[in-house]
N, C-alpha and C positions, 0 to 999 in steps of 0.2 A: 504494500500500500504506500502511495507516495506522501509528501510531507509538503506541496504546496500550499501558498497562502491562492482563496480565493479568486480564479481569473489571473494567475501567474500567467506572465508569458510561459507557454510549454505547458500550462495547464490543460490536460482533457476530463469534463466533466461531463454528469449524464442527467437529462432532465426527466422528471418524473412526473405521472399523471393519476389520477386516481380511476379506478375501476368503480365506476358509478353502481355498478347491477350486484356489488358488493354488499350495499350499504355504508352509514357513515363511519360505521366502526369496524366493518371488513377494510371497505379502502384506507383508512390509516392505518392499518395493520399489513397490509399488502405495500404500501407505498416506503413503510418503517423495513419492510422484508425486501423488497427494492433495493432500497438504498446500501444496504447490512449486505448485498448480494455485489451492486455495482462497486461498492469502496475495497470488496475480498477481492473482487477482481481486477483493480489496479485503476479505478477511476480515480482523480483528485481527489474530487468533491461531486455534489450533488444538487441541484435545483429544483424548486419543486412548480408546479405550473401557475399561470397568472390566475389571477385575482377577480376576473370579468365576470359578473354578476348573469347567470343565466344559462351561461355556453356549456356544453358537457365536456367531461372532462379538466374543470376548472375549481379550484379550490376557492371558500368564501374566504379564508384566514393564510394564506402562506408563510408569514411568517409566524404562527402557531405552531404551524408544524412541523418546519424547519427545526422548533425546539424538540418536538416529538422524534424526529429520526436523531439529534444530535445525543438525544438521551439514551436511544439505543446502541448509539457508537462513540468507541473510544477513539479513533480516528480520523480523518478525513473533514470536511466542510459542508455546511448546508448555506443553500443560500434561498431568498426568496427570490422570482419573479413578479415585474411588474409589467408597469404600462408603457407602450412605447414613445410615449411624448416624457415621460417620468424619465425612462432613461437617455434621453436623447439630451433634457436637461444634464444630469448625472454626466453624461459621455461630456459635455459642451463644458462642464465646471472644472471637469477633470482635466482638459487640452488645454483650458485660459490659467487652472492653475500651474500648469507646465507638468503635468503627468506622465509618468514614463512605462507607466503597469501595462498589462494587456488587453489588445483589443480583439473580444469574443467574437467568431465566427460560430453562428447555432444555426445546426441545420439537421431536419431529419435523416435517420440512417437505417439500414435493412441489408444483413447479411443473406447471401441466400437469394432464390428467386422473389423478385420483387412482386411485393404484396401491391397491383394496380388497381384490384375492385375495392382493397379497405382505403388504399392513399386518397383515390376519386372521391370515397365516402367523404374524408375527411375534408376533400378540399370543398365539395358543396355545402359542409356546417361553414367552411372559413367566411367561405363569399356571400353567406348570409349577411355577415356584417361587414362586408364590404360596400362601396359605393361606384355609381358611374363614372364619377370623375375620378375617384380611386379603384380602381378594379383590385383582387388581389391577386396579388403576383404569379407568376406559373410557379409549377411543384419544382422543387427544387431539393427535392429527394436524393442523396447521395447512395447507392446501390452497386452489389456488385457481388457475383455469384462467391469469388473467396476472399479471406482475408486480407491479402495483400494486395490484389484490388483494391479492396474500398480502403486501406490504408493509403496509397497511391492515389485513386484518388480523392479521398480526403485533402491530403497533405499538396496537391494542385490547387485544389481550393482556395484554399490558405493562402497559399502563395500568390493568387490571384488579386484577390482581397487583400490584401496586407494583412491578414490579421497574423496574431501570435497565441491563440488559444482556442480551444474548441469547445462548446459544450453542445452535446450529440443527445437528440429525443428519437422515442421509438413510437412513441404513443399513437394507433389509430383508434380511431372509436370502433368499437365491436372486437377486439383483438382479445383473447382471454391472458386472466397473468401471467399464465403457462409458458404460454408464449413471448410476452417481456424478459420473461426472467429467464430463457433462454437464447435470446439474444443480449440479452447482458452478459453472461458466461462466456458464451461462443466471441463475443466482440470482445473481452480481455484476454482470452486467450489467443485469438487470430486474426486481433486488428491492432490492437494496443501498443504491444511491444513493437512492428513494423511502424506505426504511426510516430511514435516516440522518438524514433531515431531521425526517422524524417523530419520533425520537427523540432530534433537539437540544431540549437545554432553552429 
């Protein structure tokens, strides 16, 4: 398990979503087993989904629970997610105050053959709240049948973007935790370590 601060450059974190069909006390429980699953397997840290009042897949309190996975682990980081105007402030304070930490590239990931009828699901809840002058953007799903593909291209990404840290979501609607939690395994064991090298300086 690594010993990054939060959004370290070279940081790879994993975002989490709660499994609504759970219940409120299954999906913190699932989300805490998450977590406890991606930090064994060599993530940073941990994030947990935003805050938007409504959407599925969204927490009402993020950083509540951020203290509930923190309490389950002796290592590692939780962080909350916000709103994108919240952190755009955040990013804009950080650059005037001359900040040198990392700038997070998040993007959906899928080992394996790509899941297209659950990503589509998910991209029609997006564009519900999207608008005409704002459309939301194409899928932007990073996939790739092995590891070292989607390490590769992960770490193109990256390099594309300037960024210097990753944090990587799985979450589609309707996907069982089963399935989460074995692509959290499967991605520390055969995306992690290849990604990591690529993205030492």
């Amino acid at each position: 398990m690594s010993a990054t601060a939060p959004f370290e450059p070279g940081s790879i974190s994993m975002r989490l979503y709660p499994h609504t069909e759970l219940g409120a006390t299954g999906a913190m429980e699932e989300i805490c087993r998450q977590a406890g699953l991606a930090l064994d397997a060599g993530f940073d840290g941990v994030m947990t989904s935003e805050h938007h009042g409504g959407f599925a897949g969204y927490i009402p309190n993020p950083l509540q629970m951020t203290t509930f996975i923190l309490e389950d682990n002796q290592a590692g980081w939780a962080a909350p997610w916000s709103t994108p105007d919240h952190l755009a402030r955040l990013s804009a304070s950080f650059d005037e105050a001359g900040g040198t930490g990392g700038k997070v590239l998040i993007r959906r990931v899928w080992l394996g053959e790509r899941r297209r009828e659950e990503i589509d699901r998910q991209r029609k809840i997006y564009e519900t709240y999207s608008s005409a002058d704002r459309p939301f953007a194409e899928d932007q799903t990073v996939s790739a049948p092995d590891g070292g593909e989607l390490a590769d291209r992960l770490a193109a990404v990256v390099g594309t973007v300037g960024a210097d840290a990753l944090n990587l979501r799985l979450h589609l609607v309707g996907l069982p935790p089963e399935a989460i939690r074995e692509q959290i395994t499967a991605l520390g064991e055969a995306v992690l370590p290849r990604l990591r090298r690529a993205l030492s300086p």
